[in-house]
C-alpha positions as a Markdown table, in Angstrom:
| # | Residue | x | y | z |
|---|---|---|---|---|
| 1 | Unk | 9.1 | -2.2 | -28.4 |
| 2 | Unk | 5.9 | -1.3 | -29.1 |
| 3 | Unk | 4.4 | 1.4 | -32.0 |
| 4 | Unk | 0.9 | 2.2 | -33.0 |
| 5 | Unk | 0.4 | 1.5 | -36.7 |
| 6 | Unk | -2.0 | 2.6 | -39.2 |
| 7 | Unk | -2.5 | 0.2 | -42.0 |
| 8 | Unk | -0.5 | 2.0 | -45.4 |
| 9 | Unk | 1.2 | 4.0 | -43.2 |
| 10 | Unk | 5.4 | 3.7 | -43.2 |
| 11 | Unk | 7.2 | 2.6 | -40.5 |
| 12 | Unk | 8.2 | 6.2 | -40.2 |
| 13 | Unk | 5.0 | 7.7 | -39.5 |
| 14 | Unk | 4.8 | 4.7 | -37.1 |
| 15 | Unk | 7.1 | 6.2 | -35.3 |
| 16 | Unk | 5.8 | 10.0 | -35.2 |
| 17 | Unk | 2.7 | 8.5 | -34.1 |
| 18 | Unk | 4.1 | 6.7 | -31.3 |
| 19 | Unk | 5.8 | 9.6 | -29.9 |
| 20 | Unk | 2.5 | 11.8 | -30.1 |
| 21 | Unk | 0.3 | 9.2 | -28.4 |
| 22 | Unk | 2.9 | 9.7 | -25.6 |
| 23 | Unk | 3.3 | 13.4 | -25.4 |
| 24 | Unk | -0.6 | 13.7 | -25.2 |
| 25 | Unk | -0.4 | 12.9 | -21.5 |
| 26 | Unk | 1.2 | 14.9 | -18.4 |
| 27 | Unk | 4.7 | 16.4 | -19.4 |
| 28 | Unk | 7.4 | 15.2 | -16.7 |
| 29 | Unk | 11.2 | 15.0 | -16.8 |
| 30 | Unk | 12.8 | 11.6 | -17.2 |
| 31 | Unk | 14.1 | 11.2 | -13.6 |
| 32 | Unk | 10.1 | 12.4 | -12.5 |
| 33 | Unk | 9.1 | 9.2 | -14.5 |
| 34 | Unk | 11.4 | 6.4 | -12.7 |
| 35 | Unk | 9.2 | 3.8 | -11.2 |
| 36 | Unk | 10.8 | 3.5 | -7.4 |
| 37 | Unk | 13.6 | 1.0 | -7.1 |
| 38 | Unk | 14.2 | 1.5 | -3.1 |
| 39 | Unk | 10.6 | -0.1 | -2.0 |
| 40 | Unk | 11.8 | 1.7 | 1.9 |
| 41 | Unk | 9.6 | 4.0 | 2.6 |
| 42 | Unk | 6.1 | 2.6 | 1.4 |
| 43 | Unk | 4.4 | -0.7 | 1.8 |
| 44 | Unk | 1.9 | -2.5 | 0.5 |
| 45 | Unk | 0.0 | -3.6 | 4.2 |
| 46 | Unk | -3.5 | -1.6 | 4.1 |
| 47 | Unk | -3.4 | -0.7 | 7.8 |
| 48 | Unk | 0.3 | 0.9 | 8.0 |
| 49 | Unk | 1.2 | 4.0 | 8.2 |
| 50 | Unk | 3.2 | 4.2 | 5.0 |
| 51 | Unk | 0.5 | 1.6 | 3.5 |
| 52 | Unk | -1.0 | 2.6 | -0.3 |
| 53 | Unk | -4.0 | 5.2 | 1.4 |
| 54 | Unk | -1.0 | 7.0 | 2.7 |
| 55 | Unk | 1.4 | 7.4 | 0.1 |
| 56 | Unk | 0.8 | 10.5 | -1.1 |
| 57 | Unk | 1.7 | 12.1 | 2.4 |
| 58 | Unk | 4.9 | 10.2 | 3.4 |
| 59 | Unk | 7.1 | 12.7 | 0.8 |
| 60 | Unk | 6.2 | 15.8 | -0.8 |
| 61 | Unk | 7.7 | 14.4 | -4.5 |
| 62 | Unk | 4.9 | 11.4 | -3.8 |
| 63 | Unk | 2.3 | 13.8 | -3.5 |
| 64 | Unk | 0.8 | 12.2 | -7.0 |
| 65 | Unk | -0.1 | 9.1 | -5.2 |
| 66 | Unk | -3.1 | 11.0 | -3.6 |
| 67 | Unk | -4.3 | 14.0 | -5.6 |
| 68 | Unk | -3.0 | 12.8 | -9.2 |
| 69 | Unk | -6.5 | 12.0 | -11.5 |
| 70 | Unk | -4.7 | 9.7 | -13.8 |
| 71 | Unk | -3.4 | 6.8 | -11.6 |
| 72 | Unk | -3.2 | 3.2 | -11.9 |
| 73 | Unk | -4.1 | 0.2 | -12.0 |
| 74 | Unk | -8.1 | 0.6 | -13.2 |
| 75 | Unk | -11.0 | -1.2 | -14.0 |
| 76 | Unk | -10.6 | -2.5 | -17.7 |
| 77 | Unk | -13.9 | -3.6 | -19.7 |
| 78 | Unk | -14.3 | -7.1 | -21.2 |
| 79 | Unk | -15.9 | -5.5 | -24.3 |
| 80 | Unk | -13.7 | -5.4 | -26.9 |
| 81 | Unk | -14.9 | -2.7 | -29.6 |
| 82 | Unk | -13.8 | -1.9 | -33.0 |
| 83 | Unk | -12.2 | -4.9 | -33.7 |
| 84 | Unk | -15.0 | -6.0 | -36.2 |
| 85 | Unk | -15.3 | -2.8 | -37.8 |
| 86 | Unk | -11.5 | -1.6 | -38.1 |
| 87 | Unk | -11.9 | 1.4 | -35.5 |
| 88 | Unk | -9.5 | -0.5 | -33.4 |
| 89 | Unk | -5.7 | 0.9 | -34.3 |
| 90 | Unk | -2.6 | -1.3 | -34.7 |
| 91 | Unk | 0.4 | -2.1 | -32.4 |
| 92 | Unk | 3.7 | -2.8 | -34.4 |
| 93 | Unk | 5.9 | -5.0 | -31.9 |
| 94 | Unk | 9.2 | -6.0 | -32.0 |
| 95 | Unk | 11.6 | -7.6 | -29.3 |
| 96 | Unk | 14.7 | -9.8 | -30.4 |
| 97 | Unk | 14.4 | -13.5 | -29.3 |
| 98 | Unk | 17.2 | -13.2 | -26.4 |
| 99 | Unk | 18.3 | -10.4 | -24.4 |
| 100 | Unk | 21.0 | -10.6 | -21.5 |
| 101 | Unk | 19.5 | -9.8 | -18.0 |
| 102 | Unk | 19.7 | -10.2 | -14.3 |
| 103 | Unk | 17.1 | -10.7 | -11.7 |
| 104 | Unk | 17.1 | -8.3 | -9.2 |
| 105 | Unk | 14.8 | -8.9 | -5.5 |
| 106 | Unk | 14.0 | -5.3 | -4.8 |
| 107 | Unk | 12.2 | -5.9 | -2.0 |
| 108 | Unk | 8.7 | -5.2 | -3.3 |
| 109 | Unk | 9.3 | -7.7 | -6.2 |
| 110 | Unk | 11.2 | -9.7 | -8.0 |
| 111 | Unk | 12.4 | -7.7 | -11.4 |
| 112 | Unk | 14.4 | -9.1 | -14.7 |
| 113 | Unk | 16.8 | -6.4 | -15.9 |
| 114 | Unk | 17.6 | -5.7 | -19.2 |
| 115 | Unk | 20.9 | -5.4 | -20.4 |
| 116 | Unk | 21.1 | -5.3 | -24.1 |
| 117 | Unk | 18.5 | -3.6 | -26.4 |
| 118 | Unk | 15.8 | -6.3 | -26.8 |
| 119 | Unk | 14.7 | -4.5 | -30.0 |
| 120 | Unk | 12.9 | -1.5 | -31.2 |
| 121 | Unk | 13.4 | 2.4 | -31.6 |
| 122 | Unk | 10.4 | 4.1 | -30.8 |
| 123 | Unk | 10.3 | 1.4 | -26.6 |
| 124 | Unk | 13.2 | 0.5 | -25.5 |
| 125 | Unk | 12.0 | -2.9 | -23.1 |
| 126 | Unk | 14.1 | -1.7 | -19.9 |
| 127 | Unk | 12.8 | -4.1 | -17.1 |
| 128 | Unk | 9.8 | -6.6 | -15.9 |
| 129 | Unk | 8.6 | -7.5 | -12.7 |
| 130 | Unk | 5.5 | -9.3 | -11.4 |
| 131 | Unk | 2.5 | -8.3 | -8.9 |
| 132 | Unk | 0.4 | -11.0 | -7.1 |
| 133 | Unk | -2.5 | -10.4 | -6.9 |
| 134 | Unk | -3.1 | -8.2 | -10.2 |
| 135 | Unk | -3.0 | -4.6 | -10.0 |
| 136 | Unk | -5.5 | -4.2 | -13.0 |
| 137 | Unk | -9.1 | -5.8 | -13.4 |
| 138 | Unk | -11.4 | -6.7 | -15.8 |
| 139 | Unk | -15.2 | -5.8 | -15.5 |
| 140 | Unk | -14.5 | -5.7 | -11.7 |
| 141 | Unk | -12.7 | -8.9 | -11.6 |
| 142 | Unk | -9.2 | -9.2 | -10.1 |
| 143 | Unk | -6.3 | -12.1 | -11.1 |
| 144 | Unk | -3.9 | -14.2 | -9.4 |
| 145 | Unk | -1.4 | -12.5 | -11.0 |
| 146 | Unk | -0.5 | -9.3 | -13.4 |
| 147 | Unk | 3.5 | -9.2 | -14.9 |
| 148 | Unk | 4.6 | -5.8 | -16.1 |
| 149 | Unk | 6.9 | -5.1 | -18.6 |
| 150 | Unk | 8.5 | -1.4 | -18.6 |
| 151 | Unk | 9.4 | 0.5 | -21.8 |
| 152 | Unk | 11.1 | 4.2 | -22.0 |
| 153 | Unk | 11.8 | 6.0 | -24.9 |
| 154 | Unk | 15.0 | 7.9 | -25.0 |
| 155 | Unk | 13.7 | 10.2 | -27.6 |
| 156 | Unk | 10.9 | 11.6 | -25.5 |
| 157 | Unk | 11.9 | 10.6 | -22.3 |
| 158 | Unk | 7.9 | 8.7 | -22.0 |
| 159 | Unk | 7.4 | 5.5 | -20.1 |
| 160 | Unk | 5.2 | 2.8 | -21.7 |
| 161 | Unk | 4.2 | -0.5 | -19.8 |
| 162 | Unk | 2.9 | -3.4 | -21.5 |
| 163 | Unk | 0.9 | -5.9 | -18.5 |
| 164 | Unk | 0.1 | -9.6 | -19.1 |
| 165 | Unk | -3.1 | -11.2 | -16.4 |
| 166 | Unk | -2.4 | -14.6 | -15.3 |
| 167 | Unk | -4.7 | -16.6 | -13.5 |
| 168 | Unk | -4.3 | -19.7 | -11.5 |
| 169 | Unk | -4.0 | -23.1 | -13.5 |
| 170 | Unk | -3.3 | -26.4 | -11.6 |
| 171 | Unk | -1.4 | -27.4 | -14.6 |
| 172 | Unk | 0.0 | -25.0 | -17.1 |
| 173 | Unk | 3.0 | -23.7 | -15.9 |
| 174 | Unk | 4.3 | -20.2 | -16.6 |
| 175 | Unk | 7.4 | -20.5 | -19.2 |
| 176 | Unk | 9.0 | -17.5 | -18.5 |
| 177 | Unk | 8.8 | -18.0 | -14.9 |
| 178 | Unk | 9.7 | -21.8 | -14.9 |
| 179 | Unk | 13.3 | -20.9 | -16.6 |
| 180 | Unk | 13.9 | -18.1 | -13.8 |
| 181 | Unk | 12.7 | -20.2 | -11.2 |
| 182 | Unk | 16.7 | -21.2 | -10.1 |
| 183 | Unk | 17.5 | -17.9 | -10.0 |
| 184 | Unk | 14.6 | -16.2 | -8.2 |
| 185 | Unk | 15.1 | -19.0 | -5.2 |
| 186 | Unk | 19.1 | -18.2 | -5.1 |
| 187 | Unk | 17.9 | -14.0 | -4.7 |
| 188 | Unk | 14.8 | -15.1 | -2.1 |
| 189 | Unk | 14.9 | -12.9 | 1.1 |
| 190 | Unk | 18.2 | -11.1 | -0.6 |
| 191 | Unk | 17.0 | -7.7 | -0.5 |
| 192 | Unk | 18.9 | -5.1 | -3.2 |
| 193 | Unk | 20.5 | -9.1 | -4.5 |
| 194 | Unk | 21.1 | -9.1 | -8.0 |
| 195 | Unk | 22.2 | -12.5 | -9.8 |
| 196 | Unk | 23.4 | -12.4 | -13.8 |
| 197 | Unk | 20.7 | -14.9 | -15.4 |
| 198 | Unk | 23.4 | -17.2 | -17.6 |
| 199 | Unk | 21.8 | -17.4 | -20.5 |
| 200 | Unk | 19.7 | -15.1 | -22.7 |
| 201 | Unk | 15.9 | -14.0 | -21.8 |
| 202 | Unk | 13.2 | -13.9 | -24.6 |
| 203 | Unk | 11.1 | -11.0 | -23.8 |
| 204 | Unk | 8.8 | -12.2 | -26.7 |
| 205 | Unk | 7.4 | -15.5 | -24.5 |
| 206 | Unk | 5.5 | -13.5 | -21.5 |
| 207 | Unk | 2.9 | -11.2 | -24.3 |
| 208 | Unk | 3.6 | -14.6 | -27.2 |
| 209 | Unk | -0.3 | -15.0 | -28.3 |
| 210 | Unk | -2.0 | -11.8 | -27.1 |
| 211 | Unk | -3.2 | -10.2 | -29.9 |
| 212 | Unk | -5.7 | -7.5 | -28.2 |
| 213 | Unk | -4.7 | -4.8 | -25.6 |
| 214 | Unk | -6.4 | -2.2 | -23.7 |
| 215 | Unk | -4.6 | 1.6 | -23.9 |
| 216 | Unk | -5.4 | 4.0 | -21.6 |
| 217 | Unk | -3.1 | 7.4 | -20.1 |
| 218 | Unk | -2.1 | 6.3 | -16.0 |
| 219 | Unk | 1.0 | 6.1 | -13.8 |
| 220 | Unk | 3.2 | 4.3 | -12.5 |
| 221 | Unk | 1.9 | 1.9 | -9.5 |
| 222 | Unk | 4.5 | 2.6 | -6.8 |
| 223 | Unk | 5.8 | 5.8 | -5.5 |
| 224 | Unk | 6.4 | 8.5 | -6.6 |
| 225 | Unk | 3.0 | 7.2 | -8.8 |
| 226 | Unk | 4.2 | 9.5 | -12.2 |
| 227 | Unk | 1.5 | 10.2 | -14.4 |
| 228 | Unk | 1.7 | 10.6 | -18.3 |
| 229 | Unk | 2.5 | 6.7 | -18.6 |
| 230 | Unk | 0.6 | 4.7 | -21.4 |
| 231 | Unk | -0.4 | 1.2 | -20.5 |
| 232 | Unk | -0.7 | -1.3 | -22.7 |
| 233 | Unk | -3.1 | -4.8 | -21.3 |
| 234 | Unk | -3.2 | -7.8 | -22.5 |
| 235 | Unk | -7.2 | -8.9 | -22.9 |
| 236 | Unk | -5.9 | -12.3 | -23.1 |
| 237 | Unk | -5.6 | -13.9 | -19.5 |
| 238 | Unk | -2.6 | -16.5 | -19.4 |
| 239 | Unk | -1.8 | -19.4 | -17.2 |
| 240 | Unk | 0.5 | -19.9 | -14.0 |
| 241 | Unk | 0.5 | -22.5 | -11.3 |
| 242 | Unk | 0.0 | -21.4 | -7.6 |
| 243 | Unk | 3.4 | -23.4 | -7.2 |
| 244 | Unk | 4.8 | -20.1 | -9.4 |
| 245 | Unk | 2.9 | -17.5 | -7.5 |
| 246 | Unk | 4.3 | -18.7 | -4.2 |
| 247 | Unk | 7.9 | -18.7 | -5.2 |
| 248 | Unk | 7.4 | -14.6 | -6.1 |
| 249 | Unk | 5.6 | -14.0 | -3.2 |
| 250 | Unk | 7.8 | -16.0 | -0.9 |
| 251 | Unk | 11.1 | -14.7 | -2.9 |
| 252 | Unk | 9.7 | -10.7 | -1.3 |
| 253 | Unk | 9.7 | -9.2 | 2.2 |
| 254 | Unk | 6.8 | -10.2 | 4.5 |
| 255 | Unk | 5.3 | -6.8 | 3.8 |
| 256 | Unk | 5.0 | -7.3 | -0.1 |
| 257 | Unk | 3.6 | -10.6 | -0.4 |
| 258 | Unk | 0.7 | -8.8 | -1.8 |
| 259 | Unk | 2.4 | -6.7 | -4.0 |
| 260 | Unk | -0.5 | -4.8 | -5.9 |
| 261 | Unk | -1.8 | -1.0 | -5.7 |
| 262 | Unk | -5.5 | -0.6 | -4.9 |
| 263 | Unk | -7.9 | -0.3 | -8.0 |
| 264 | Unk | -8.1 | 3.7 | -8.5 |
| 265 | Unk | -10.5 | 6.3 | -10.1 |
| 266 | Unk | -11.1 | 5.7 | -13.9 |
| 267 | Unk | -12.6 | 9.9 | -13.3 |
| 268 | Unk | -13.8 | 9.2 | -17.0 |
| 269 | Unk | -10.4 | 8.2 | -18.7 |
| 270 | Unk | -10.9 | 6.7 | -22.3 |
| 271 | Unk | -10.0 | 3.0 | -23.0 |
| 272 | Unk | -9.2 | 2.2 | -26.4 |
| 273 | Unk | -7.7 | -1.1 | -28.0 |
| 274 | Unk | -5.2 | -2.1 | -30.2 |
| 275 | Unk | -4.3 | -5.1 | -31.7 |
| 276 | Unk | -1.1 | -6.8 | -33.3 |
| 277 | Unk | -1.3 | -9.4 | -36.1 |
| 278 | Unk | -0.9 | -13.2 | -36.0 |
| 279 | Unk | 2.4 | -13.3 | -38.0 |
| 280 | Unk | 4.0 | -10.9 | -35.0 |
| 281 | Unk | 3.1 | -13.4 | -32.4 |
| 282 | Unk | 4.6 | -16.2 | -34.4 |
| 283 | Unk | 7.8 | -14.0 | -34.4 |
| 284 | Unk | 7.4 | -11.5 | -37.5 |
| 285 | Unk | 8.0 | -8.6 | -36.8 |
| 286 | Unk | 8.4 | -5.6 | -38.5 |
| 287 | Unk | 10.6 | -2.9 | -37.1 |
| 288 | Unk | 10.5 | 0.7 | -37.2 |
């Protein structure tokens, strides 16, 4: 779960705040804001007919995909201001160390469902799933990978989705990956497969040591591409071992190996950032 903070402010405000920083953006029912389960339909290859460019024609409710101004992934900055001067604002995070899921091959990617409430009141953590290549960049530059981590809020019915960068490392090895890496081969080429993950999930290791995150107003990245989504990413870049990579890519249909959206339109969107303490990433946390 994730809340923007203002230091001396009580949790409650925390939570009014949260809720407001949401609302600001395009107003959609919560069915309008499900990121598409059934990949059929679209694909990710750049010449097909149903291919990203094309999208927005393949069904009228998609239409977003090609006219909507506030689409994702973007072009993030490296530049990090505020931080030095306190005009950056504060994310309160809090996810319980183990959370029953399931992993789930989709087709266009390989997604761990939640189960139980991982924590929080404000973002309920619902599902993650990875892209390979990243979907976002920094200062023009791409990554090997980009995992996302969806939140909804029951209150407002808003979507909020916290991303993590991973580039390539010969040696350090992804930790949330390496403990799913029995069950991702057992749902590989198993299209709509789901397999129970025996033992709990800590949805605290894939964000564990990023402190600083972009926040800007987009959409989701696959049909039907609802806006009014905050995103939430992760200026820290992470390790994962091509070994890793492969697995995901390999675990998808042919036509989702390269499972990311095209970079889209910033049309003048602001970028702000927000940082969580030290003590949260050792496992505080403070709940609101």
């Amino acid at each position: 779960m994730y809340a923007v903070r203002s230091s001396g402010k009580p949790a409650a405000a925390a939570i009014v705040i949260v809720i407001l920083l949401l609302c600001s953006g395009a107003i959609h029912r919560a069915r309008a804001q499900q990121e598409s389960d059934d990949e059929r339909g679209f694909s990710y290859l750049p010449d097909a007919a149903n291919g990203p460019s094309q999208w927005g024609s393949v069904r009228g409710e998609w239409a977003a995909c090609a006219v909507g101004r506030l689409q994702s992934p973007i072009v993030l900055s490296a530049g990090v201001p505020g931080l030095d001067d306190g005009r950056a604002g504060r994310l309160g995070r809090s996810y319980r160390r183990a959370a029953a899921a399931s992993l789930v091959n989709r087709g266009h990617d390989i997604t761990v469902r939640f189960y139980s409430d991982p924590g929080g009141v404000a973002y309920r953590l619902r599902q993650m799933h990875w892209h390979a290549p990243s979907e976002h960049a920094i200062d023009g530059k791409g990554f090997d990978m980009e995992l996302q981590m969806l939140h909804q809020s029951e209150a407002t019915n808003r979507s909020a989705v916290v991303a993590q960068l991973y580039r390539i490392s010969r040696r350090r090895r992804d930790g949330t990956i390496r403990r799913l890496e029995r069950y991702i081969r057992r749902i590989a080429r198993r299209e709509d497969h789901e397999e129970l993950i025996d033992e709990p999930v800590n949805p605290r290791r894939p964000v564990g040591g990023s402190t600083v995150y972009y926040k800007y107003m987009g959409s989701f990245t696959t049909p039907p591409c609802t806006e009014g989504v905050t995103w939430l990413v992760a200026n820290r870049v992470r390790s994962v071992t091509w070994r890793q990579v492969r697995l995901l890519r390999n675990a998808v249909h042919d036509g989702a190996r390269r499972n990311a959206r095209p970079l889209q339109e910033a049309n003048g969107r602001n970028i702000s950032f927000y940082y969580t303490s030290p003590a949260q990433n050792r496992g505080t946390t403070t709940r609101s």
